[in-house]
C-alpha positions in Angstrom: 30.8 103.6 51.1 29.4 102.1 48.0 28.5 98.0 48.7 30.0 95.2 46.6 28.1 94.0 44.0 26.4 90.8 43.5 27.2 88.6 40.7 24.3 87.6 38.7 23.1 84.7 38.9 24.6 81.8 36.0 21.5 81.4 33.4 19.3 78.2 33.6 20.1 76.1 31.1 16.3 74.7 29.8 14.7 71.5 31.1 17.8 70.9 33.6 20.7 70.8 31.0 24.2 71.0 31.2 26.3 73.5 30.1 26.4 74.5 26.1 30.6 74.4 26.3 31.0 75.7 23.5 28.4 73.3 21.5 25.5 74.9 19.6 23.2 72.5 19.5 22.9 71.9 23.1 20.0 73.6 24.1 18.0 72.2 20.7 18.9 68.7 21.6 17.8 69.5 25.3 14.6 70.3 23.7 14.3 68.0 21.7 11.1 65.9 22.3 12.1 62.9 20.4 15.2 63.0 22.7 13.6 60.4 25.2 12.4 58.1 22.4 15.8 58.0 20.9 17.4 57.0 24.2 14.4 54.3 24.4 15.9 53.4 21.2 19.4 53.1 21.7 18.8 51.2 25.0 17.0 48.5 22.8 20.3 47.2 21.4 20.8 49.3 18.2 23.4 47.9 15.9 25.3 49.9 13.6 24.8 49.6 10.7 22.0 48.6 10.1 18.4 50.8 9.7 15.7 47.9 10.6 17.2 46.7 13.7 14.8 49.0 16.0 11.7 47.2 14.5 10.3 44.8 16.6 9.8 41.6 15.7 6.5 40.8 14.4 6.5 44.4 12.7 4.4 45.0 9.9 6.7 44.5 6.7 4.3 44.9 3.4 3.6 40.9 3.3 -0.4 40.2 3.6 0.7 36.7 4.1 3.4 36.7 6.2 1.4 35.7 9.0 -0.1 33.1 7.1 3.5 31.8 6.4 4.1 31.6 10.5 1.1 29.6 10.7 2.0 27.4 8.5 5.7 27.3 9.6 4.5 25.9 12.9 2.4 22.9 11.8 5.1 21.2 10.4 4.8 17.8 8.5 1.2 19.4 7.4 1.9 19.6 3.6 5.8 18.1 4.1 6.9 14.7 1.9 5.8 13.9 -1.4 2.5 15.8 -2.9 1.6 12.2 -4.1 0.6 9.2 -2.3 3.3 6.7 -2.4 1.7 3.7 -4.6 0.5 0.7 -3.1 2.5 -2.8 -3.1 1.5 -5.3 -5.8 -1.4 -7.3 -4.4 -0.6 -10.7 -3.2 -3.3 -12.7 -4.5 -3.4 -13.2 -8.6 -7.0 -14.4 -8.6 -6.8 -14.8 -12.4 -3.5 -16.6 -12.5 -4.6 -18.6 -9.9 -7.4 -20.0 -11.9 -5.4 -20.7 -15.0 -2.5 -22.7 -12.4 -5.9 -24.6 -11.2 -7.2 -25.7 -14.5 -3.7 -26.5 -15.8 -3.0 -28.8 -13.1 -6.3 -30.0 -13.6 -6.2 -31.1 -17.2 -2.9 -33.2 -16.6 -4.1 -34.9 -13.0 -7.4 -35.8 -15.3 -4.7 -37.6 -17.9 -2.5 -38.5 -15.6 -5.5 -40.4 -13.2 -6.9 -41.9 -16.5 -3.7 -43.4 -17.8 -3.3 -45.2 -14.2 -7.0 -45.9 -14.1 -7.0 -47.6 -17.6 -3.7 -49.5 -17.4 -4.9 -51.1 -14.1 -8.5 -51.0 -15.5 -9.7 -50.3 -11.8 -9.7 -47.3 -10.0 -7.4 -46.1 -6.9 -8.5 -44.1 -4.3 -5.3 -42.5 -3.5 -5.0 -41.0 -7.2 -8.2 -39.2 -7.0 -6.7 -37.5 -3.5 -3.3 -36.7 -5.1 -5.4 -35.3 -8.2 -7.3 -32.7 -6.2 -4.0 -32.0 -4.0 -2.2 -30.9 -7.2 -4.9 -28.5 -8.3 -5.2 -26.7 -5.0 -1.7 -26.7 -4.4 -0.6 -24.9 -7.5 -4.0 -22.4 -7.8 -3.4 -21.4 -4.0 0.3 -21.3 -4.3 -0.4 -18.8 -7.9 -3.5 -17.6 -6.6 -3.2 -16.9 -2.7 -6.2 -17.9 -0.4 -8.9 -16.0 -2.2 -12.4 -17.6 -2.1 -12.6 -17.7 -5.4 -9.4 -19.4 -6.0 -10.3 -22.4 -3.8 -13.8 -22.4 -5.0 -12.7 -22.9 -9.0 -10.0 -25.6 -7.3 -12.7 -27.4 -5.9 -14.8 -27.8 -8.9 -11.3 -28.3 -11.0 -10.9 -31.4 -9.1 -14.1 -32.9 -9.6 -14.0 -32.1 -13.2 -10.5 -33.6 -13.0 -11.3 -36.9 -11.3 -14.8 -37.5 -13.5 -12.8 -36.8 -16.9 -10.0 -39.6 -15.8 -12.5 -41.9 -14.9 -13.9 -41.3 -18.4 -9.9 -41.4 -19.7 -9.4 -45.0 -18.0 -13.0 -46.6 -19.0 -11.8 -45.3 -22.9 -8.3 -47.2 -22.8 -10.3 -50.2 -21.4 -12.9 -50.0 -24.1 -10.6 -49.4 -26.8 -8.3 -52.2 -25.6 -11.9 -54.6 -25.4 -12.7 -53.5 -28.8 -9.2 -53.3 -31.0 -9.7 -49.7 -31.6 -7.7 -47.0 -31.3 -8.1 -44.6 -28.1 -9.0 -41.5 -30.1 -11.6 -42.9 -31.9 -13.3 -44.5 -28.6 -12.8 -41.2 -26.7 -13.6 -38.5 -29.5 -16.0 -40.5 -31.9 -18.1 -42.0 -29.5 -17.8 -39.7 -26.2 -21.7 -39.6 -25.5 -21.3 -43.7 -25.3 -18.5 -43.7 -22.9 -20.7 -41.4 -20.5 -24.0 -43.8 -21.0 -21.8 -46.8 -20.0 -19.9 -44.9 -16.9 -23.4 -44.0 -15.9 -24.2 -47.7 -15.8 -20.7 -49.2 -14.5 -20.5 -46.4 -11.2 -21.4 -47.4 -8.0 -20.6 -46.1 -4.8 -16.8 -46.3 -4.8 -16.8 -44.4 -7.9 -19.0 -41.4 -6.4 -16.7 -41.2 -3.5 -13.6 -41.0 -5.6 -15.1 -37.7 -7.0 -15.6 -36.5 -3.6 -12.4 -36.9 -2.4 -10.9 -34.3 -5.0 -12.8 -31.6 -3.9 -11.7 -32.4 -0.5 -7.8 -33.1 -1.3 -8.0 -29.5 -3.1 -8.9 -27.4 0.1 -6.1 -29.3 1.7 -3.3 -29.1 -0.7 -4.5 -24.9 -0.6 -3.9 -25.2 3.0 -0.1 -27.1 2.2 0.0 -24.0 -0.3 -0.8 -21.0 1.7 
C-alpha cells in the first residue's frame, strides 16, 4: 500500500512577514530597508499634511544667521528701546542768567541805598545788609547755587553798597552846593571819590562788608 503524502511545507515569507493576501507589494515593503526608519518616523508624531514636520528642531534650514538670530533672541533688552539716548533734563542752574538777576538787583539796591543815604545824609547799617540780601537772593534764586553765581553776588554787593554811598554823598553835595545831582555825580565823579576817600572811617568800611556777607545769606534764603 502506497503511503499518504505529505503536504509541503507553506513558503517562508522573507524577514518573518505575514502573509501577501492578495497584496503585491508585501514582500517589497517587507524588504524594504527604509521600512524601520519610516516607522521611527511616524512614531515621532507626524502630522498630516504637512512635509517639514519630521525635521527636528534646530535643523539646518538655508539661514547662515539663524543661529545668530537665537542668540540674540535670548539676551533680551540688549539692543531693545529707543536706538537714541533719551535727552537729558534742562540744567537747573542758569549761571549766565544768574549773573544778569545779580547785577540787576545790584544797580537798583546801589540807587535805592543812595537815595536813603542822601535824604538822611548818614548812612544805615541795615540798608547795606538788605542791599546784599537782594542781590543774592535774586542771582541764587535765577542762577541756582553755582560758585560762580555767589561769587559775582558777592562782589555785586560790594560794588552796590560803595556806588550808594557815592549816590548819597552826591545828593548831599549837590544839596550843599545848589546844584543839580547830575552835574555833581557825572561832571565831577573823580571829586566825589577824593572826598569819600577822606570822609570814610571805620563804620563806612564795615557797611561794605556787610553786603558781601548779606549776599551769601539771602543765596542761602534762595536755594
Amino acid at each position: 500500500m502506497s503511503q499518504p503524502v505529505q503536504p509541503p511545507n507553506p513558503p517562508q515569507q522573507p524577514y518573518g512577514g505575514q502573509p501577501a493576501d492578495g497584496n503585491p507589494y508585501a514582500n517589497q515593503q517587507a524588504g524594504n530597508p527604509y521600512a524601520g526608519q519610516q516607522g521611527q518616523q511616524g512614531q515621532q508624531g507626524q502630522q498630516p499634511g504637512n512635509p517639514y514636520a519630521g525635521q527636528q528642531q534646530g535643523a539646518p534650514t538655508g539661514n547662515p544667521f539663524a543661529g545668530q538670530q537665537g542668540q540674540q533672541g535670548q539676551q533680551p533688552g540688549q539692543f531693545g528701546g529707543s536706538p537714541f539716548p533719551p535727552a537729558p533734563p534742562a540744567a537747573r542752574n542758569q549761571v549766565g542768567l544768574g549773573v544778569l538777576a545779580g547785577l540787576g538787583a545790584a544797580i537798583v539796591a546801589a540807587i535805592l541805598y543812595g537815595v536813603l543815604a542822601g535824604s538822611i545824609e548818614r548812612e544805615v547799617g541795615y540798608a547795606a545788609i538788605g542791599v546784599g540780601f537782594l542781590v543774592g537772593f535774586a542771582a541764587s534764586k535765577v542762577g541756582g547755587a553755582n560758585p560762580a553765581v555767589l561769587g559775582s553776588a558777592a562782589v555785586f554787593s560790594l560794588a552796590a553798597v560803595f556806588l550808594g554811598q557815592l549816590v548819597g554823598m552826591s545828593m548831599i553835595l549837590a544839596d550843599g552846593l545848589g546844584v543839580g545831582f547830575s552835574e555833581v555825580f557825572f561832571d565831577h565823579f573823580g571829586d566825589v571819590i577824593d572826598i569819600w576817600k577822606e570822609e570814610a572811617d571805620f563804620m563806612t568800611y564795615l557797611f561794605l562788608l556787610l553786603g558781601p556777607v548779606a549776599a551769601f545769606g539771602g543765596a542761602r534764603r534762595a536755594g
